[in-house]
C-alpha positions as CSV (number, residue, x, y, z in Angstrom):
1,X,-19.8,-9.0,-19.3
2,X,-22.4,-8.1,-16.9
3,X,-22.0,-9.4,-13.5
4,X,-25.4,-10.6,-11.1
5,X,-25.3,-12.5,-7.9
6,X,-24.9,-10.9,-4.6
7,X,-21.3,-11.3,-2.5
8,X,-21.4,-14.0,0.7
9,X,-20.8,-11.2,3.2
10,X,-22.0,-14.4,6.2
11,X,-19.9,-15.2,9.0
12,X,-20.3,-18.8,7.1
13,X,-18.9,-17.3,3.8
14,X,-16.3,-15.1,4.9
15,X,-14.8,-18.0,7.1
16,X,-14.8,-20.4,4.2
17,X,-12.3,-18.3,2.7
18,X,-9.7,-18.7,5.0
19,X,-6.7,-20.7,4.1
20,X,-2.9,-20.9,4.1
21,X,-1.2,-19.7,0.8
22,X,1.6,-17.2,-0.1
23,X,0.9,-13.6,0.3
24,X,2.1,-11.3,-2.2
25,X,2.8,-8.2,-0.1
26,X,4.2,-4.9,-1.6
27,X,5.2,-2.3,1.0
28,X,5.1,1.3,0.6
29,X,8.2,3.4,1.9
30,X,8.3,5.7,4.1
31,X,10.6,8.9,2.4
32,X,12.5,9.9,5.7
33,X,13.9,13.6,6.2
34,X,16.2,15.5,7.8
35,X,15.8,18.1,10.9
36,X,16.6,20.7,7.6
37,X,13.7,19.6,6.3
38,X,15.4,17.7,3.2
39,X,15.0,13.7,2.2
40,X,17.3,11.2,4.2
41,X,18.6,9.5,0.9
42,X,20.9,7.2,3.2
43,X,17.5,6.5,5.1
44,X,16.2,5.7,2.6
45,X,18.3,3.8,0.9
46,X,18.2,1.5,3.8
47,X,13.9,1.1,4.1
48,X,14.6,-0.1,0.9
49,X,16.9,-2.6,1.8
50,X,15.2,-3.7,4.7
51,X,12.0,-3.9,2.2
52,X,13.8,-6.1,0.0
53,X,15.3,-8.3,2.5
54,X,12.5,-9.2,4.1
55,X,10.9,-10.5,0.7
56,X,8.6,-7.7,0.1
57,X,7.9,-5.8,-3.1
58,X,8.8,-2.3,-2.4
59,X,6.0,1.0,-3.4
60,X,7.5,4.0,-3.9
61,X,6.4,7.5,-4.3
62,X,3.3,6.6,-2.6
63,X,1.1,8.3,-0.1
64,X,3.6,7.1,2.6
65,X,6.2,8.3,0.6
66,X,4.5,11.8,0.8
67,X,3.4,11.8,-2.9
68,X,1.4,14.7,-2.9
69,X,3.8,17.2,-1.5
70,X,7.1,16.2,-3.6
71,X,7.3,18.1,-6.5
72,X,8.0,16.3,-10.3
73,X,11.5,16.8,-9.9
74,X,11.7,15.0,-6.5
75,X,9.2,12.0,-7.5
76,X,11.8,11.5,-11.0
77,X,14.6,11.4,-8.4
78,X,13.0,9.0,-6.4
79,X,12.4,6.6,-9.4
80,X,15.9,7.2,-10.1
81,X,17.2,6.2,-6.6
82,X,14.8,3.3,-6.6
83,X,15.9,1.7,-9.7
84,X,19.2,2.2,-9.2
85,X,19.6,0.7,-6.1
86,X,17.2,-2.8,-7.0
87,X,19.0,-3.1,-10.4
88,X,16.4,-4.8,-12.4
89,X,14.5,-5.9,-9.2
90,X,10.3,-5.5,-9.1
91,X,8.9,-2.1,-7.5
92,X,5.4,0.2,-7.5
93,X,5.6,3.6,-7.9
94,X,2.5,6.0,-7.7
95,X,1.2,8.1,-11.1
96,X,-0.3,11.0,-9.4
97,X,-1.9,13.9,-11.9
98,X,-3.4,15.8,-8.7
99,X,-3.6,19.4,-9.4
100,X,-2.6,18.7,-13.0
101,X,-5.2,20.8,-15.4
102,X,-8.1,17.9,-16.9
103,X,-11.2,18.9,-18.3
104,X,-12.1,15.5,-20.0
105,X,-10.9,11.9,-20.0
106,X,-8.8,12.3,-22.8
107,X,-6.6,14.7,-20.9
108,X,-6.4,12.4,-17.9
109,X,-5.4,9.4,-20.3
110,X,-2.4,11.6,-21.7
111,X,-1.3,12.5,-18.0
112,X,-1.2,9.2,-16.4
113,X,0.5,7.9,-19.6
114,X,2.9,11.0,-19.2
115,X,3.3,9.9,-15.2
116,X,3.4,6.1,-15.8
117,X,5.9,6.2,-18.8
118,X,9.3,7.4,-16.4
119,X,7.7,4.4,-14.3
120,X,7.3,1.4,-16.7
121,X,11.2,2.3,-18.5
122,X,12.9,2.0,-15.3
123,X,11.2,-1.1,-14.6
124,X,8.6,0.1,-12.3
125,X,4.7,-1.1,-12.2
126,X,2.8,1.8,-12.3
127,X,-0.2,2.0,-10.0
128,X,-2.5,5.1,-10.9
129,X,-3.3,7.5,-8.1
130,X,-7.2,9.1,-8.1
131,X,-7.3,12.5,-9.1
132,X,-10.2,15.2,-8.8
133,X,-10.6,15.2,-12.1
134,X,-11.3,11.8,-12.0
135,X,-13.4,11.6,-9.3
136,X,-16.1,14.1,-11.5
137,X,-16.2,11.5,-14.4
138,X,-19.2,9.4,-14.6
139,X,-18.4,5.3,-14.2
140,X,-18.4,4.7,-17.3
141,X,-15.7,7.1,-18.4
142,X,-13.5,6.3,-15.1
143,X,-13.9,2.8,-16.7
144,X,-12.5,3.9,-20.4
145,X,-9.8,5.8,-18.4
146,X,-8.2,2.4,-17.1
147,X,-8.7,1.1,-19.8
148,X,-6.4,3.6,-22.3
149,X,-3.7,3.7,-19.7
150,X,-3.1,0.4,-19.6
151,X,-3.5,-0.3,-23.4
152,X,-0.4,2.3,-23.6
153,X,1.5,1.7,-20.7
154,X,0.2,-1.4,-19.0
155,X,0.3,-3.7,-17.2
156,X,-1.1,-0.8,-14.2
157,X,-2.9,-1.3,-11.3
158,X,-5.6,1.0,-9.8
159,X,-6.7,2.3,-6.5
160,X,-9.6,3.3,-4.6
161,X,-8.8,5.6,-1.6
162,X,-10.7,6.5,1.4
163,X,-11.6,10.1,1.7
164,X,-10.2,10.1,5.4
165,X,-6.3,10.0,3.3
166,X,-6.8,12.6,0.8
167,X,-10.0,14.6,-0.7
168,X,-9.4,13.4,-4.2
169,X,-9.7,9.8,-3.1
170,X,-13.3,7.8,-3.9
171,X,-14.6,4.0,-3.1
172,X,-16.2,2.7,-5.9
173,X,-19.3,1.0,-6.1
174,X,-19.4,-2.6,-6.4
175,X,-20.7,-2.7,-10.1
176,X,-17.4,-0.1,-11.1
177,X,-15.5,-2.7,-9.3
178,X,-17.1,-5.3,-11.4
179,X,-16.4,-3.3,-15.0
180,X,-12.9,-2.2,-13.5
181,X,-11.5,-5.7,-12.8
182,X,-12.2,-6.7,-16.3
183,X,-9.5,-4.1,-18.0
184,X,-7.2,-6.3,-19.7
185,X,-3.8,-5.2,-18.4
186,X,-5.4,-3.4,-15.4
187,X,-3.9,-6.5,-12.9
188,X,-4.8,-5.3,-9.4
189,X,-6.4,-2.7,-7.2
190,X,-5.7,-1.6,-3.6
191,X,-8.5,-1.0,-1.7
192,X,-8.1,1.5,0.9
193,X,-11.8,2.2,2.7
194,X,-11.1,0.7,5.9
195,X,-14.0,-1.0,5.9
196,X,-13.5,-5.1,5.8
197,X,-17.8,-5.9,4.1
198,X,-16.6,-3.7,1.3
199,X,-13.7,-5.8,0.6
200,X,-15.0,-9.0,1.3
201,X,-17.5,-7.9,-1.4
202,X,-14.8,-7.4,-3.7
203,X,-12.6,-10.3,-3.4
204,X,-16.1,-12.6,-3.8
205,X,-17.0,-10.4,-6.8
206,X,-12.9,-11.1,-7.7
207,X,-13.1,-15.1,-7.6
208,X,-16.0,-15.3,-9.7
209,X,-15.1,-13.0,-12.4
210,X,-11.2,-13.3,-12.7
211,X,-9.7,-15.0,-10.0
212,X,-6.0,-13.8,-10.8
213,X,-6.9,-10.2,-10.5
214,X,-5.4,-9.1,-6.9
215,X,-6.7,-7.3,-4.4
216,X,-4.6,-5.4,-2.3
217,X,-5.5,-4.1,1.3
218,X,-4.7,-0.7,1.9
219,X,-7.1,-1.6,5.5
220,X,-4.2,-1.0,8.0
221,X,-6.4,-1.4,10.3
222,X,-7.5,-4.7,9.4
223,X,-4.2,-6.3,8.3
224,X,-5.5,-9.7,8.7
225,X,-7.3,-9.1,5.5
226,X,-4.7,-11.1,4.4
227,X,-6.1,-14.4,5.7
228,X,-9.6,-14.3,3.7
229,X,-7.2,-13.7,0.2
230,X,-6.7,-10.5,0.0
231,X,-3.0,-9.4,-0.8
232,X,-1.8,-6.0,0.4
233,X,-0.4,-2.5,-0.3
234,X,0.2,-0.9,3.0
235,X,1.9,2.0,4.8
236,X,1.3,0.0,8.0
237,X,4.5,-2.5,6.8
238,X,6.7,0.4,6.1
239,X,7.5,0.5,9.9
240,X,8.8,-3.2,10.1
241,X,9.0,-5.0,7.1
242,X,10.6,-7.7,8.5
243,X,7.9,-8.2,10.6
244,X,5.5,-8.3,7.9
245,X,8.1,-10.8,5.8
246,X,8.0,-13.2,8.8
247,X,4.0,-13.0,9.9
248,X,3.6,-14.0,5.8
249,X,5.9,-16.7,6.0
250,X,4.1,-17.9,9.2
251,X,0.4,-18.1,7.1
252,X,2.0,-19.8,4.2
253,X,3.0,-22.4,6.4
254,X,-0.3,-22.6,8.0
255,X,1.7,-21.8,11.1
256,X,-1.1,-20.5,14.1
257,X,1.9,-18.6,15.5
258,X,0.9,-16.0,12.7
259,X,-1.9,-14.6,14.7
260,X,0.4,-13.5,17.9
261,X,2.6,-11.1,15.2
262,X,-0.9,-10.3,13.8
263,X,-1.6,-9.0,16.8
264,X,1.0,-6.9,17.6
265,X,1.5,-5.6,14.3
266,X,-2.4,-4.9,14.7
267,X,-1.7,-2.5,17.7
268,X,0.9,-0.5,16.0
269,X,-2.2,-0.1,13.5
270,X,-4.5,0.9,15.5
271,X,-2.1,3.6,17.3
272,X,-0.2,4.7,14.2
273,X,-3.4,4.9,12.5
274,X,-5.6,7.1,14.8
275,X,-7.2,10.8,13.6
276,X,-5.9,12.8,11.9
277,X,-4.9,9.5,10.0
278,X,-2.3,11.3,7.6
279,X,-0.2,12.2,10.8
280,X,0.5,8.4,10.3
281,X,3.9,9.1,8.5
282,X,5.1,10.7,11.4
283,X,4.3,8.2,13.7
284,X,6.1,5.6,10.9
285,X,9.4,8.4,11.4
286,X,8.9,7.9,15.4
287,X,9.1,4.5,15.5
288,X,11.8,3.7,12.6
289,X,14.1,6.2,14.5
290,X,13.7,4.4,17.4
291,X,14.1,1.6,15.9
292,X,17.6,2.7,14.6
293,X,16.5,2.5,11.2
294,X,16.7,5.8,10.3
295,X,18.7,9.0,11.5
296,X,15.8,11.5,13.0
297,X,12.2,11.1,13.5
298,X,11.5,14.6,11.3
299,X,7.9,14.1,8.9
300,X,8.3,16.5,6.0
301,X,7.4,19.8,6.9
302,X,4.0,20.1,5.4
303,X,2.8,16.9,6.4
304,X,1.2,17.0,9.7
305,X,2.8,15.8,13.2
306,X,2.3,13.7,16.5
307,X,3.3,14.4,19.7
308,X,6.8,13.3,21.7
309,X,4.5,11.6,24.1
310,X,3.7,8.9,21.1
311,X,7.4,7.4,21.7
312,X,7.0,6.1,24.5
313,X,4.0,4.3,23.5
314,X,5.7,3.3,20.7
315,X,9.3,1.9,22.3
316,X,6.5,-0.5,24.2
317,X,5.0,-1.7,21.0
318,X,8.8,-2.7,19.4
319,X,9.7,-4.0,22.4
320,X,6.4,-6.5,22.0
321,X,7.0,-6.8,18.2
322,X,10.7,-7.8,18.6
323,X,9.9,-10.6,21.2
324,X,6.8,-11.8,19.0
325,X,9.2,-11.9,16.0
326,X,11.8,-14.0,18.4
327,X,9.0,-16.2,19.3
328,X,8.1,-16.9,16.1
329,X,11.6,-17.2,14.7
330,X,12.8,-19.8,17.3
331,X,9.7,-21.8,16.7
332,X,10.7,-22.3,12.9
333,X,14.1,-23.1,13.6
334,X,15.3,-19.3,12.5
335,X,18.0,-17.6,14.5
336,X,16.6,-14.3,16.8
């Protein structure tokens, strides 16, 4: 199916778009450590929990959950924790293939499916991480990748990422997008390029073509995304869930008290989110710790860091999120 007509990118047409509805967020865990420099498994245990409580779908060995570093044997043990704690429950879990030899599509086909496999039998949706290797293919062959994995393995979802998260990451151009979101058993993407005409673009392109394909924001700096019917994927909700559960609940109800916790949850964004952007994981250690959500504020040791200074800074934002939240709770009838 070829796909013609240009996206509404007007202030008229991206207004249009908003309306109350139910949000399907999915949250990406942070994977917390200890000052030895080993996963918090009790931490985590508890992210998940408060992931779960707050009505969110949980995404696990994702970027936030410093993918890229763990080796094979710590992602399988991750899946492992994951499913047994959620017992049958819904999660995401990354397939990442980085660094694995490729030469063709054929070889990336058999990796992902090798990846996604461990996913899918503990009840896990896989969603398939870009690779180098990947990134070289021409569109069409990125296209006939999808489109294996998920005839072996599916249903999957896909991802574009920014290169400001990791080199191997690519945005695709709108006409990929367009082939992409026609892979049966391909059900969603996250789109993480930060940049709000390139998913407004989509999510028009979306509506036309096949409106129950989802688009998840991975724009933590434009978490209001949500409102113009995107879904999302994000780190940014790993550092207050519950937060994120209630500001959802408030847009489904067409509550305007949604935009206040926007707001807040916003600045925590824009701090958390700053250059070098990957140092982000820290800053999600920082303020769960403070929080009391977790036992240190350690990163793992090759991910990069943030300074002490950023507490501070951060104690102010929970203390605005936490009287936002009590705000909005009381206004709903909810207890504080």
């Amino acid at each position: 199916m070829v796909v013609t007509g240009g996206p509404r990118t007007t202030v008229a047409g991206v207004q249009a778009r908003v309306r109350p509805r139910a949000i399907d967020g999915i949250s990406a865990l942070l994977l917390p450590y200890r000052a030895d420099g080993r996963p918090d498994w009790d931490g985590y245990a508890n992210c998940l929990n408060q992931t779960v409580s707050a009505g969110l779908q949980p995404a696990v060995n994702m970027d936030t959950g410093y993918v890229h570093l763990l080796t094979a044997d710590e992602r399988a043990e991750v899946l492992d924790v994951v499913a047994g704690a959620l017992g049958g429950a819904p999660f995401v879990a990354g397939a990442f293939v980085e660094g694995q030899p490729a030469s063709r599509a054929g070889d990336l086909v058999a990796l992902y499916c090798a990846e996604a496999e461990p996913i899918r039998a503990r009840g896990g949706t896989p969603i398939l991480f870009q690779c180098s290797a990947l990134k070289r293919l021409p569109p069409a062959e990125v296209v006939g990748v999808y489109r294996a994995v998920a005839e072996r393995v599916g249903p999957i979802l896909g991802f574009e990422l920014g290169e400001m998260f990791a080199p191997f990451g690519q945005i695709y151009s709108l006409d990929l997008f367009a082939e992409l979101i026609q892979v049966p058993g391909l059900i969603g993407l996250k789109h993480s390029s930060l940049d709000r005409m390139l998913e407004w673009q989509r999510l028009e392109l979306r509506d036309r073509v096949r409106p129950d394909f989802k688009v998840y924001t991975g724009n933590d700096l434009a978490i209001d995304m949500v409102i113009y019917g995107s879904d999302y994927l994000l780190g940014l909700s790993a550092f207050a869930p519950e937060a994120f559960g209630l500001r959802d609940q408030l847009w489904a109800a067409g509550d305007a008290r949604f935009h206040g916790l926007n707001d807040v949850l916003q600045y925590l964004g824009a701090f958390a989110f700053r250059s070098p952007v990957p140092a982000y994981k820290h800053s999600a250690a920082q303020f769960l710790h403070l929080r009391g959500q977790i036992a240190t504020s350690a990163t793992h040791p090759a991910s990069p860091t943030r300074p002490d200074s950023d507490v501070a800074v951060l104690q102010e934002i929970s203390n605005r999120l936490d009287a936002a939240m009590a705000e909005a709770r009381s206004a709903i009838g909810e207890t504080p």
